[in-house]
C-alpha positions as CSV (number, residue, x, y, z in Angstrom):
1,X,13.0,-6.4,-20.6
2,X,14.1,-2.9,-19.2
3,X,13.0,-2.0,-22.8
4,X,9.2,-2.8,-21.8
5,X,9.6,-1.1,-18.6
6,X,10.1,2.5,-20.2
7,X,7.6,1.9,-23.0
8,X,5.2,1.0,-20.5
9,X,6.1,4.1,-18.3
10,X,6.1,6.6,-21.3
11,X,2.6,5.1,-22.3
12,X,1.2,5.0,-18.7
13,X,2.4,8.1,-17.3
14,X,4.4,9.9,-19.8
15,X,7.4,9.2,-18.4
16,X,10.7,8.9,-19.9
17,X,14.2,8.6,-17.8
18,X,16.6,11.1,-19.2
19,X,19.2,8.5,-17.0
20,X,17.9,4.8,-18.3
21,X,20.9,3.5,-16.3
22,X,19.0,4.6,-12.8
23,X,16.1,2.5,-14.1
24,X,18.3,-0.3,-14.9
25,X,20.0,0.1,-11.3
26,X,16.8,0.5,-9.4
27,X,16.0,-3.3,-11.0
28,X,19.4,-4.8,-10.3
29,X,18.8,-7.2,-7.3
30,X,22.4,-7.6,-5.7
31,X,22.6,-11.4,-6.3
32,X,22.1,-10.4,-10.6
33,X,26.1,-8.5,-9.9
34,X,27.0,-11.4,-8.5
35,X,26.8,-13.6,-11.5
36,X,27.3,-11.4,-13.4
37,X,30.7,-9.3,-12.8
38,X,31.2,-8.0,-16.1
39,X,27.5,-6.0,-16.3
40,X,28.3,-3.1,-14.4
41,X,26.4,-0.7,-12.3
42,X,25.3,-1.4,-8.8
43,X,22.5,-2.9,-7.4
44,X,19.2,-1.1,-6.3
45,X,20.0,-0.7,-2.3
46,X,21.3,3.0,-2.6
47,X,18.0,4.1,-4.7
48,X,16.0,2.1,-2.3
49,X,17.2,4.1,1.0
50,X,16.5,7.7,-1.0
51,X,13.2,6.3,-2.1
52,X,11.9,5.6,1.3
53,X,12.7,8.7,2.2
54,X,10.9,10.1,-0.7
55,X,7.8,8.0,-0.4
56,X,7.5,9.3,3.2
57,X,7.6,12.9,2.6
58,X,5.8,12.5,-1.0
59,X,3.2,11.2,1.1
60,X,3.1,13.0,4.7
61,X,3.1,16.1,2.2
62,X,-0.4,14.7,0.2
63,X,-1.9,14.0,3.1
64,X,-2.0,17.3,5.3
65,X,-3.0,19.4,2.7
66,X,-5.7,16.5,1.4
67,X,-7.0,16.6,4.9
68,X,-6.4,19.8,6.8
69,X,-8.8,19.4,9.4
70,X,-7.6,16.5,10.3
71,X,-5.1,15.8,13.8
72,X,-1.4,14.3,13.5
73,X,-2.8,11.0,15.0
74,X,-5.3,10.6,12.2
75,X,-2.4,11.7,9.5
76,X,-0.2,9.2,10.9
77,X,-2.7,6.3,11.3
78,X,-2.9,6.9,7.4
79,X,0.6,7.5,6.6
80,X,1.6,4.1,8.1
81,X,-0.9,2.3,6.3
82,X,0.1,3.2,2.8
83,X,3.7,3.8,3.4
84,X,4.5,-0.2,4.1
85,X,5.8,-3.9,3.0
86,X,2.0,-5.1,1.5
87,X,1.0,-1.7,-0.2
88,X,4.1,-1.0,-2.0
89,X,4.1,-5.1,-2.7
90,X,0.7,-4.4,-4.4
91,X,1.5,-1.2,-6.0
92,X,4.4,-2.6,-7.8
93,X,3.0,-6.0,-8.4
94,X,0.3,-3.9,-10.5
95,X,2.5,-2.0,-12.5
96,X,4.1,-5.9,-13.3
97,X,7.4,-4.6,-11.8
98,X,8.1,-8.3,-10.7
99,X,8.8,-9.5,-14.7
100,X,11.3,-6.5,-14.8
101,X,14.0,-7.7,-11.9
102,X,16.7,-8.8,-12.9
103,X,17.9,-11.7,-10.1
104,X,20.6,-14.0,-9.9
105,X,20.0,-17.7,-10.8
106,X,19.4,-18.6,-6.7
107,X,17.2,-16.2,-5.7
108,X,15.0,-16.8,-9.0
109,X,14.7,-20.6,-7.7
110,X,13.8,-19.4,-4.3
111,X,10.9,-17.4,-5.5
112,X,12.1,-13.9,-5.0
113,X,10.2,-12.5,-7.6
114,X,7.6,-12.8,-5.6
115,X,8.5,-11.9,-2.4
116,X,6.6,-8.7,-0.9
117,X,10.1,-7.6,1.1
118,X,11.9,-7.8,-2.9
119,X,8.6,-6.1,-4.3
120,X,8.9,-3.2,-1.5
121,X,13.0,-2.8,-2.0
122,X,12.1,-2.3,-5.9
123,X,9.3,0.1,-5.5
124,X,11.1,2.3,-3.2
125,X,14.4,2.0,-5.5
126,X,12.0,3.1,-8.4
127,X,10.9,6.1,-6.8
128,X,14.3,6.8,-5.5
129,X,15.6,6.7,-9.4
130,X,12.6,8.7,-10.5
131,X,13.1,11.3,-8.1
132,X,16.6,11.8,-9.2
133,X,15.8,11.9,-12.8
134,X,12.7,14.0,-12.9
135,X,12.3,15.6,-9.4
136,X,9.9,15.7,-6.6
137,X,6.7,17.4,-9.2
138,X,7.7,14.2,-11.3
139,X,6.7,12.0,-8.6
140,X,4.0,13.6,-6.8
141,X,2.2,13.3,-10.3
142,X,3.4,9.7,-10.3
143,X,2.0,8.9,-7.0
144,X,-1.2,11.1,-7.8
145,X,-2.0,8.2,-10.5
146,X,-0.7,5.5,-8.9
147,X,-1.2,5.3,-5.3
148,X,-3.0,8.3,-4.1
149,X,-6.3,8.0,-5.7
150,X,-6.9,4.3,-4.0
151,X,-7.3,6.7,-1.0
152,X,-11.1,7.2,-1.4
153,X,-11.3,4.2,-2.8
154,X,-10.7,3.0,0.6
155,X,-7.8,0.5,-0.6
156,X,-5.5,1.5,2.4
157,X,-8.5,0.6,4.9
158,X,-7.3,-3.4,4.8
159,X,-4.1,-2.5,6.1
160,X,-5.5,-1.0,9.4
161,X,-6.8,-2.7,12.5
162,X,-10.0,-1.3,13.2
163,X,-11.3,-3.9,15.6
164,X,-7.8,-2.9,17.7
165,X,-7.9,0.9,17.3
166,X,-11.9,0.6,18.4
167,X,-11.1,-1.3,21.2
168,X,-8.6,1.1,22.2
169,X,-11.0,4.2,21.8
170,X,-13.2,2.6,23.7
171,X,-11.5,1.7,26.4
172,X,-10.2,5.2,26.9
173,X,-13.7,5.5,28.3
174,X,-13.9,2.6,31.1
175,X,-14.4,-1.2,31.0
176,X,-16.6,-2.1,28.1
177,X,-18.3,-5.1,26.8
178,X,-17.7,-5.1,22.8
179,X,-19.5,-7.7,21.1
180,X,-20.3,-8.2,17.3
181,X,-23.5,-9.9,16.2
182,X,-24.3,-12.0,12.7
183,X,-27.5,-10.0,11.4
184,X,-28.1,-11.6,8.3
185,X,-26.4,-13.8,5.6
186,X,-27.4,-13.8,2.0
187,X,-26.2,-14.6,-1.8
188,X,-25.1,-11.9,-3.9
189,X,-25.5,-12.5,-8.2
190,X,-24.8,-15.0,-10.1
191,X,-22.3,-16.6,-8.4
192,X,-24.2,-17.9,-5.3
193,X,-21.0,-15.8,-3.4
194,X,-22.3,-14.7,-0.1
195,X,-23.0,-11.4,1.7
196,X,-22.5,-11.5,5.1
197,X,-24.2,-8.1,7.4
198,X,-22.7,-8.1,11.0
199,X,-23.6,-5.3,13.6
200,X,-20.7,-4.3,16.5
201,X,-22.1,-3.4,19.9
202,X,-20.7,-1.9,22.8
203,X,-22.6,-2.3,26.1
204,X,-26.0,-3.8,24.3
205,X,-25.6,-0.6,22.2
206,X,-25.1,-0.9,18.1
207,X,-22.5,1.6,17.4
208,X,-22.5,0.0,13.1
209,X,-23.4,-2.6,11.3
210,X,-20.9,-3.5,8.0
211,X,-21.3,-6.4,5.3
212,X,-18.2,-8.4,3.9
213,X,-18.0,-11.9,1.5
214,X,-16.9,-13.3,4.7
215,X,-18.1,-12.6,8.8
216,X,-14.2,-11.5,9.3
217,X,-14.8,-8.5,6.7
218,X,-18.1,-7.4,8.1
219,X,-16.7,-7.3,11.3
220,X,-13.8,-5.4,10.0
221,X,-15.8,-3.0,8.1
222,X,-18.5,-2.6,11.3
223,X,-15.6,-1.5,13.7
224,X,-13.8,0.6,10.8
225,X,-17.6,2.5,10.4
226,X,-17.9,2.5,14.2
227,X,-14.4,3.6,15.0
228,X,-14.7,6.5,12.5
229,X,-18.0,8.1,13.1
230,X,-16.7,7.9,16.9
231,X,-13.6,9.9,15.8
232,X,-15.6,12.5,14.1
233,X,-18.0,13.3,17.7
């Protein structure tokens, strides 16, 4: 399978380990050594602890020159979000990094291959590997392709309580009444799936309105709008 991995790397990203066995290691869930004492190797936990490492710099680095007018609170804010359990879950899980791990016989009946925390481990232990094979450029490009650009895509935006962090802001300022209203719901295409358009209000006041396929996601997208454009005064 490990075969796949690096043709699918080399095809990707133009990627090629000069070390396959660091691939193979960063894949190599514990239990796999287990039942298997005569593969050799280790498993992925060393790789894993240098990749989170990695993936934190890799990242704080990207972000303060992407944004250099921006304050450390804002930087961090954004550095948690992406550097976590579901991102790195979804980052791997797209890259198909689940059909790659190679488990022991238990952990494959308990459904580890699914598992966000096994997902994270991996992803982290892939980076680590990469980084040792290639270098920090290597990865930076990596992550440039990968993860980066979902940035202005506004991916990372899910992972963030803006209804929380508004409150909060607001509340810096006195007691406050935060309310958020149902303005309209209507169908969207085909698929009779429905729009919902929600407006957040503070005091009687509309601070932003947001839309969503459900009233949790407007509201969620009215405090993010609110909660940024109050940021930027």
């Amino acid at each position: 399978m490990l075969e796949e991995l690096q043709a699918q790397l080399k095809a990707d990203f133009n990627i090629a380990f000069n070390k396959p066995t660091l691939l193979v290691e960063a894949f190599t869930q514990g239990n796999y050594l287990n039942e298997h004492p005569h593969f050799g190797g280790r498993d992925y936990q060393r790789l894993e602890f240098l990749g989170d490492s990695v993936m934190q710099l890799s990242t704080a680095e990207y972000l303060f020159k992407k944004y250099p007018l921006w304050d450390e609170g804002r930087l961090t804010e954004l550095r948690i979000a992406m550097v976590q359990t579901r991102s790195f879950a979804y980052l791997a899980r797209e890259l198909a990094f689940d059909k790659y791990i190679l488990l022991g016989h238990g952990e494959e009946l308990n459904g580890a291959r699914n598992r966000d925390s096994l997902l994270e481990d991996v992803w982290e232990a892939f980076i680590g590997a990469l980084y040792l094979d290639q270098g920090h450029a290597t990865v930076q490009a990596f992550l440039q392709q990968q993860m980066f650009k979902k940035i202005d895509e506004g991916f990372f935006d899910q992972f963030i309580d803006y209804k929380s962090k508004l409150q909060e802001l607001l509340q810096k300022r006195g007691s406050v009444q935060i309310k958020y209203q149902k303005l309209s719901e209507t169908e969207s295409g085909t698929d009779n799936s429905q729009i919902f358009k929600v407006a957040v209000e503070v005091n009687r006041q509309v601070l932003a309105m947001g839309s969503g396929s459900s009233i949790k996601n407007a509201e969620k997208m009215a405090a993010r709008l609110a909660y940024q454009q109050l940021q930027q005064k």
